[in-house]
C-alpha positions as a Markdown table, in Angstrom:
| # | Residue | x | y | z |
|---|---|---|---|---|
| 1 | Unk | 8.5 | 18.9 | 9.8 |
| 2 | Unk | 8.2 | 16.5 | 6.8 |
| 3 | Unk | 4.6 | 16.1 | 6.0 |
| 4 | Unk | 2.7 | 13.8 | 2.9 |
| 5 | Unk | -0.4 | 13.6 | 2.0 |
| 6 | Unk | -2.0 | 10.3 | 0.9 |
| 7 | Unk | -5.4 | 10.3 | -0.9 |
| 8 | Unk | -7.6 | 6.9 | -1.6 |
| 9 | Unk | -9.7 | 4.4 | -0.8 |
| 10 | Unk | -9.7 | 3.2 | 3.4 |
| 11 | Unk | -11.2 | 0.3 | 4.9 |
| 12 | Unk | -11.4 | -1.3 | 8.1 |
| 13 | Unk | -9.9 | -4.7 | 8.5 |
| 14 | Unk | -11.1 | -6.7 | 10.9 |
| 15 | Unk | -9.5 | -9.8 | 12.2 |
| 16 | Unk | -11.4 | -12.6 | 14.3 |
| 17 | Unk | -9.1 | -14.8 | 15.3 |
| 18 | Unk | -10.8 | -18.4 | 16.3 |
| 19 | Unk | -9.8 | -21.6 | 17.7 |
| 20 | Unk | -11.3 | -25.0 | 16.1 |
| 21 | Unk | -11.1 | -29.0 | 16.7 |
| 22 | Unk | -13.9 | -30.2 | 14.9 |
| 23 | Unk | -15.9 | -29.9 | 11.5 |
| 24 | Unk | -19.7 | -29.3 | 11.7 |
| 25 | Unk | -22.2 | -32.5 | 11.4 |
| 26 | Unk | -24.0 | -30.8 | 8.3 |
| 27 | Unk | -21.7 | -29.8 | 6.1 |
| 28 | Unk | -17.7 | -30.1 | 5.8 |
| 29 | Unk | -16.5 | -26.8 | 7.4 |
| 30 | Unk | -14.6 | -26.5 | 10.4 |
| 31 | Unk | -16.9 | -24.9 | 13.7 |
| 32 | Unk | -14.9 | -21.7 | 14.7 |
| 33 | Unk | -14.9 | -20.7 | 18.3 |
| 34 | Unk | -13.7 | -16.7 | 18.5 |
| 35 | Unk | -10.9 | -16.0 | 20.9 |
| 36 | Unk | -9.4 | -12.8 | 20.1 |
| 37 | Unk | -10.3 | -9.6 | 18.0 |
| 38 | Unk | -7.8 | -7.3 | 16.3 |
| 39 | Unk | -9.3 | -4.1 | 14.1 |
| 40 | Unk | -7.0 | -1.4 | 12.6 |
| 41 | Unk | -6.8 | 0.8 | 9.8 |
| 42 | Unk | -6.0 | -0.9 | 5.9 |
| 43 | Unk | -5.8 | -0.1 | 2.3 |
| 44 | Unk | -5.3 | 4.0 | 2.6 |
| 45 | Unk | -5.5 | 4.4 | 5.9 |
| 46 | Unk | -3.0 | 1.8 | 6.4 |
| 47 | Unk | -0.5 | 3.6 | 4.7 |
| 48 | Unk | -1.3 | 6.6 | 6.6 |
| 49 | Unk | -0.4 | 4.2 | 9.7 |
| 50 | Unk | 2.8 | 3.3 | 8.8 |
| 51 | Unk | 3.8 | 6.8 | 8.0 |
| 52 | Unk | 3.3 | 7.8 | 11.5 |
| 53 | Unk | 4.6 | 4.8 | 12.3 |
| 54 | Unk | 7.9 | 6.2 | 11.1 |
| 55 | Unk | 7.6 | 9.8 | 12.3 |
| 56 | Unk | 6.0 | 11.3 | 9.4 |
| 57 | Unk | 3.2 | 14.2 | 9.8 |
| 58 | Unk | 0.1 | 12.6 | 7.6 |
| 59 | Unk | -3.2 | 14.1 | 6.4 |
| 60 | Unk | -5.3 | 11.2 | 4.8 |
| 61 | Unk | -8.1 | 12.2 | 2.7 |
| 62 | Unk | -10.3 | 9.1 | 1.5 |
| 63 | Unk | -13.8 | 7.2 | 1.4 |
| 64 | Unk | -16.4 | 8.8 | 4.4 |
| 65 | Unk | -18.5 | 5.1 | 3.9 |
| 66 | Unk | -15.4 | 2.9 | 4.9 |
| 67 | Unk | -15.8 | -0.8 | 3.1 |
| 68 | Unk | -15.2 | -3.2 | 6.3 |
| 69 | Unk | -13.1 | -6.1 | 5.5 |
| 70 | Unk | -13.6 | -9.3 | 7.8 |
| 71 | Unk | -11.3 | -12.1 | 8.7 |
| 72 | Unk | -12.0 | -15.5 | 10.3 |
| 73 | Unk | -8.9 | -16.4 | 10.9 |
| 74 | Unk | -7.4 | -20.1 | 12.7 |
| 75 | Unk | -5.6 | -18.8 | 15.8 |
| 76 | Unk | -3.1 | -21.6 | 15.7 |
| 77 | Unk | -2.0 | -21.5 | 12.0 |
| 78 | Unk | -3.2 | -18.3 | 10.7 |
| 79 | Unk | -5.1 | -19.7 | 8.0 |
| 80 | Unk | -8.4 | -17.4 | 7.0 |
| 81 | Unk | -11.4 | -19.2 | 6.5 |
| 82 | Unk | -13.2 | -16.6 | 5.1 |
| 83 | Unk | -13.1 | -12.8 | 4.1 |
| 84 | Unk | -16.3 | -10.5 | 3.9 |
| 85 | Unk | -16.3 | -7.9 | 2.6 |
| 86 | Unk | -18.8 | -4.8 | 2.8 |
| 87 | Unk | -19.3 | -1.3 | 2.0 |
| 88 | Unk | -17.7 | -1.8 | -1.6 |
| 89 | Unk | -21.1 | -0.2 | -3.0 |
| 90 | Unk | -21.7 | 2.7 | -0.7 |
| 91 | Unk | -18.2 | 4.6 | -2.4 |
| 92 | Unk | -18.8 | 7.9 | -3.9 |
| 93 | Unk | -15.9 | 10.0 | -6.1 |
| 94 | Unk | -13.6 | 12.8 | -4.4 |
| 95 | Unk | -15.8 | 16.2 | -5.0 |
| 96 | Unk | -14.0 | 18.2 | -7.0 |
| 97 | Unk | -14.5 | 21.1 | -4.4 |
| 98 | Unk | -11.8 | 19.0 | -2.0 |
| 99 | Unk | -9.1 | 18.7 | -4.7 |
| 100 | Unk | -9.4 | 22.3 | -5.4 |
| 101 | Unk | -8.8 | 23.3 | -1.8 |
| 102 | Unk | -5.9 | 21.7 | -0.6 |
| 103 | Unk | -3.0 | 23.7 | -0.3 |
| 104 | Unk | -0.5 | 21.6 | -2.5 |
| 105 | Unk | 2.7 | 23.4 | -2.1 |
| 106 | Unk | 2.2 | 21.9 | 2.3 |
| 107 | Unk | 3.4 | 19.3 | 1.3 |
| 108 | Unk | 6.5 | 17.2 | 0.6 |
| 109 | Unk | 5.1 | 14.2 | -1.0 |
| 110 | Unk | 1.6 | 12.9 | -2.1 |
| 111 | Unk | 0.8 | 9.1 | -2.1 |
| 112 | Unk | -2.3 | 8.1 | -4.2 |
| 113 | Unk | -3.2 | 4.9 | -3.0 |
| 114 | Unk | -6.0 | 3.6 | -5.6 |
| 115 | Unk | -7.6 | 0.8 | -4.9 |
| 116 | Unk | -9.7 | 0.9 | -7.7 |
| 117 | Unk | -13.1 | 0.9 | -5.4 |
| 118 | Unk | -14.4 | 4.3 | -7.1 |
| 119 | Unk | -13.0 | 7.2 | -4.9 |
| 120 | Unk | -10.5 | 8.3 | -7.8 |
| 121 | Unk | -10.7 | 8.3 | -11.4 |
| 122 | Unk | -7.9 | 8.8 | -13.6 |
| 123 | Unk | -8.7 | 12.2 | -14.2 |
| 124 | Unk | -8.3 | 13.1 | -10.6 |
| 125 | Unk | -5.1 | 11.4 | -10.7 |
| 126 | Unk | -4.1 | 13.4 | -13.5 |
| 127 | Unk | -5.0 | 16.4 | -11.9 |
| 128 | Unk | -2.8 | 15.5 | -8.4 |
| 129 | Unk | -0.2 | 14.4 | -10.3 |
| 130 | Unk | -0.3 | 17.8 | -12.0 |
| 131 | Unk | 0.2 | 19.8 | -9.0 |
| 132 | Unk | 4.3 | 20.1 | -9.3 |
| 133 | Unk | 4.9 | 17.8 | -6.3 |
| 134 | Unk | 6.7 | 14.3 | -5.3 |
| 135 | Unk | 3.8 | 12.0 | -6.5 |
| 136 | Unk | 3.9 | 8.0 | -6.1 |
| 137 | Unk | 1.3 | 6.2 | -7.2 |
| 138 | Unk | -0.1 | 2.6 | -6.4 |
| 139 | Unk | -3.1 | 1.6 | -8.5 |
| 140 | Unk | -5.1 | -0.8 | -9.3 |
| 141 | Unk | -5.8 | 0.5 | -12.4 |
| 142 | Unk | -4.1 | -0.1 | -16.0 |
| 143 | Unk | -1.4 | 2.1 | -16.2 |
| 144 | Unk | -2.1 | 5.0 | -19.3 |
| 145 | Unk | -1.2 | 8.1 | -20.4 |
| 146 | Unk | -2.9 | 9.6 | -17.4 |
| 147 | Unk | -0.3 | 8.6 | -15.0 |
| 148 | Unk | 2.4 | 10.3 | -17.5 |
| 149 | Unk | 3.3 | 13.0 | -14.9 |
| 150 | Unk | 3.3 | 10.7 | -11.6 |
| 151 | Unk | 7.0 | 10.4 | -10.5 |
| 152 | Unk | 7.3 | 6.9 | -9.1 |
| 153 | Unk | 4.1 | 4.0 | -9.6 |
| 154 | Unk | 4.3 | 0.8 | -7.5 |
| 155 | Unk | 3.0 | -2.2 | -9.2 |
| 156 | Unk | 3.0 | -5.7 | -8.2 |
| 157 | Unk | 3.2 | -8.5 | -10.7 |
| 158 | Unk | -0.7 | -8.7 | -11.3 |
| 159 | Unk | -0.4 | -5.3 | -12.0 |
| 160 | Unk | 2.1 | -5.5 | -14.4 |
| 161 | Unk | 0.9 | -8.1 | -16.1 |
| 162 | Unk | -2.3 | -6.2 | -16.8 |
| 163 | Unk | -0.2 | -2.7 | -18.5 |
| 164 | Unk | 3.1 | -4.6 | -19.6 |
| 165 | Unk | 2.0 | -3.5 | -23.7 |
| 166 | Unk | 1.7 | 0.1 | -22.8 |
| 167 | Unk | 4.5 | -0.2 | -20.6 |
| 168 | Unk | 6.8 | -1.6 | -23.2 |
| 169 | Unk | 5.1 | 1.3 | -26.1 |
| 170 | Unk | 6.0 | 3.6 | -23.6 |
| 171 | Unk | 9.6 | 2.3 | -22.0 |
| 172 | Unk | 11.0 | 5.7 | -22.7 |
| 173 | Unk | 8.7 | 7.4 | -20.5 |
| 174 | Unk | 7.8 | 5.2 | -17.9 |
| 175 | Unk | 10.4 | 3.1 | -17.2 |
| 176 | Unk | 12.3 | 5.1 | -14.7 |
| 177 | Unk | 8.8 | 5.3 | -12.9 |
| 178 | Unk | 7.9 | 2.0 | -12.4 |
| 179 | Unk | 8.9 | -0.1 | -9.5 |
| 180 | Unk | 7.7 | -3.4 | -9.1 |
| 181 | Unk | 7.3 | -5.1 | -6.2 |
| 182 | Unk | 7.9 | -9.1 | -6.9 |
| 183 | Unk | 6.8 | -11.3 | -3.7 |
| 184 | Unk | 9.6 | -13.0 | -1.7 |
| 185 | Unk | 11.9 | -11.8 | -4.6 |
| 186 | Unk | 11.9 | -8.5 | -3.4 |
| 187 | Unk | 11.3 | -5.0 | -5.9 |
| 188 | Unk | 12.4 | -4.5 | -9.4 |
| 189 | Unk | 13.4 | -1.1 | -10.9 |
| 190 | Unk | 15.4 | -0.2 | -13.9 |
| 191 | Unk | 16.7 | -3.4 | -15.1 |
| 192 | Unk | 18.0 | -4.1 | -11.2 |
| 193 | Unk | 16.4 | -6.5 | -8.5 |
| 194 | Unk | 16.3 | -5.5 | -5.0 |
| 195 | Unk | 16.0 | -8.5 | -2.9 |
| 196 | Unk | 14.1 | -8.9 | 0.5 |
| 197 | Unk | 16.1 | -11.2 | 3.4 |
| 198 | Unk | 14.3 | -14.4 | 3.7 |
| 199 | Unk | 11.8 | -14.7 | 6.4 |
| 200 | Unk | 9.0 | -16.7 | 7.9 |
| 201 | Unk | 6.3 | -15.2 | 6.6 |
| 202 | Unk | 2.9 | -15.2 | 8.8 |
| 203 | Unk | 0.4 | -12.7 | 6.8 |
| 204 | Unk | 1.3 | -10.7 | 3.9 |
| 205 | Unk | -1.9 | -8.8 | 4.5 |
| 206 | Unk | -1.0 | -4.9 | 4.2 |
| 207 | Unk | 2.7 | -5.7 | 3.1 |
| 208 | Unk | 2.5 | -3.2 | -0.4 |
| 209 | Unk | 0.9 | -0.5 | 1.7 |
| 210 | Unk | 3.7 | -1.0 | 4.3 |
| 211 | Unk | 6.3 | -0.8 | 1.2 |
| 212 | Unk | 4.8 | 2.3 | -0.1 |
| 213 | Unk | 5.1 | 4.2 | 3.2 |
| 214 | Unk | 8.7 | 2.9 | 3.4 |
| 215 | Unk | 9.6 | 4.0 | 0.1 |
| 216 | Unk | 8.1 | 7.3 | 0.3 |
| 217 | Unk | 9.6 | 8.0 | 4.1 |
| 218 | Unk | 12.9 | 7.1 | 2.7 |
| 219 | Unk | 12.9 | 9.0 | -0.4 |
| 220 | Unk | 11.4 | 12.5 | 1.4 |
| 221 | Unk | 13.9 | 12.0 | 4.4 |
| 222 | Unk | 17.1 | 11.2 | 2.4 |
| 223 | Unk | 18.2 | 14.3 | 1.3 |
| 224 | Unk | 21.6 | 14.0 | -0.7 |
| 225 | Unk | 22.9 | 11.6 | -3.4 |
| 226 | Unk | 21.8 | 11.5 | -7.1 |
| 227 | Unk | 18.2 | 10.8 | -8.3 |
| 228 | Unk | 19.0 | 7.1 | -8.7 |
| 229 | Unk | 21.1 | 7.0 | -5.0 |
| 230 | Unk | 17.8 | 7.8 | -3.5 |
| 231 | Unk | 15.4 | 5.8 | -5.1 |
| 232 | Unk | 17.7 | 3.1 | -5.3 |
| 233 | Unk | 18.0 | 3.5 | -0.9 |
| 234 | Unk | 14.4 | 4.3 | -0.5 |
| 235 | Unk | 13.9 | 1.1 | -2.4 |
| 236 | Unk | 15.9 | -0.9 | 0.0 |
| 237 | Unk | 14.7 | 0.5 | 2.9 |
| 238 | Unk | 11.0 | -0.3 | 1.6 |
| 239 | Unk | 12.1 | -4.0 | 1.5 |
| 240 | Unk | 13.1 | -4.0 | 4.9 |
| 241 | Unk | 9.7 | -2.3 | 6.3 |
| 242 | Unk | 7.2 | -5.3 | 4.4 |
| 243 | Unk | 9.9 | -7.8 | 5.3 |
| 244 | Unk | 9.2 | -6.7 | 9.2 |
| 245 | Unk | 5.1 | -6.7 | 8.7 |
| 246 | Unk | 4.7 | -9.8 | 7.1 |
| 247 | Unk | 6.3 | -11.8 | 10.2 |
| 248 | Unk | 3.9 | -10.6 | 12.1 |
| 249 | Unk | -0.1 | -11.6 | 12.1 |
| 250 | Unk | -2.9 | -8.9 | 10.5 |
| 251 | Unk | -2.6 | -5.7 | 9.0 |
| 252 | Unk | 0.3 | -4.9 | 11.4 |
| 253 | Unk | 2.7 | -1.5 | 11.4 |
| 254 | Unk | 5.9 | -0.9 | 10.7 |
| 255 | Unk | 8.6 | -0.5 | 13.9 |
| 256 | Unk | 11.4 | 1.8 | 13.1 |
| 257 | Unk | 13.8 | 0.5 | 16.2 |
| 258 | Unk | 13.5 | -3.1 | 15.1 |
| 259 | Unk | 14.7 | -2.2 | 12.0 |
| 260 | Unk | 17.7 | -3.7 | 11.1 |
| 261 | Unk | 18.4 | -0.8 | 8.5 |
| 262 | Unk | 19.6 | 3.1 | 8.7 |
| 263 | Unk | 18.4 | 5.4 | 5.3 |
């Protein structure tokens, strides 16, 4: 059985969902009246989630003090409110003890999914990437020398934005590594855009995580072709997983059988 690791920072999202017809007397902010409550899995854990999602045997290593993520969110609309958030100060490093022990070569594929919240440094991405195995990447972070050995690194336009001068030093390297994902335009890779089918989009919440478990499910699962053939397929079949999520409300999961799409 296929089976990828994935290593970062969890939280718990919480959703409240509310109804609401008036503004308060004492200051100009909608009353909220909650109606429904969704919780599930995010950041991480969330790609953990989808992998199932799609078949795929998971181990998830990450954050023992989860950061909690609330939503009020307007039943009717979808609009949030508000977002708290808590737990971002409780996060301690990996122990280096944990990286040592885990048997590498179990594995097909590991997904560091960096957030940025303090459970990985760059050395300790380094040191996975280091460990002679399919390793995608989606950080936070400024991308740097330290990420020279991961195989595939998801940015999104932020992201970019933030490395594009050591990106462009470092074309050479890098730039059959780096796949951005652009919004309602869809992914970029090597000079090519991958569009996404246009959608009514509800909540985006969750979408790259959903895009990283569909990349790295279709590039461990399809098996033949050249280097680019696969990327190029797991791309499109990445597209199509956020596409699904982000018609639907909250951090929601992929569903292989309403896929419109075969890898």
């Amino acid at each position: 059985m296929v089976k990828v690791l994935v290593i970062g920072d969890s939280c718990l999202d919480e959703y409240i969902y509310c109804a609401t017809d008036r503004f308060c007397p004492d200051a100009p902010v909608p009353i909220l009246k909650p109606e429904s409550y969704v919780s599930t899995e995010g950041m991480a854990g969330n790609v953990a989630d989808n992998l199932r999602a799609l078949g795929i045997s998971v181990d998830l290593i990450s954050n023992a003090n989860r950061i909690k993520k609330t939503r009020y969110v307007d039943e009717r609309t979808n609009h949030m409110f508000v977002r708290i958030d808590e737990g971002e100060d409780d996060i301690f490093p990996i122990a280096k003890k944990t990286l040592e022990n885990i048997k590498w070569n179990s594995y097909d594929a590991v997904i560091i999914s960096d957030y940025c919240k303090g459970f990985l440094t760059e050395d300790e991405i380094a040191y996975i990437s280091n460990q002679h195995i399919n390793t995608f990447l989606d950080t936070k972070k400024s991308i740097g020398n330290w990420a020279s050995n991961i195989n595939f690194i998801k940015i999104n336009e932020v992201e970019s934005n933030n490395s594009i001068t050591f990106l462009e030093d470092n074309a050479d390297e890098f730039s059959d590594k780096i796949i951005s994902t652009l919004g309602s335009k869809g992914a970029f890779y090597k000079g090519k855009l991958f569009p996404v089918d246009k959608v009514d989009v509800r909540d985006t919440s969750g979408a790259g995580d959903t895009f990283m478990a569909g990349l790295v499910y279709a590039y461990i699962t399809h098996t033949y072709g050249s280097f680019d053939r696969k990327i190029q397929t797991a791309i499109k079949f990445a597209n199509k997983c956020s596409t699904q999520i982000v018609q639907k409300k909250g951090t929601a999961k992929v569903n292989l059988k309403e896929l419109d799409y075969e890898v």
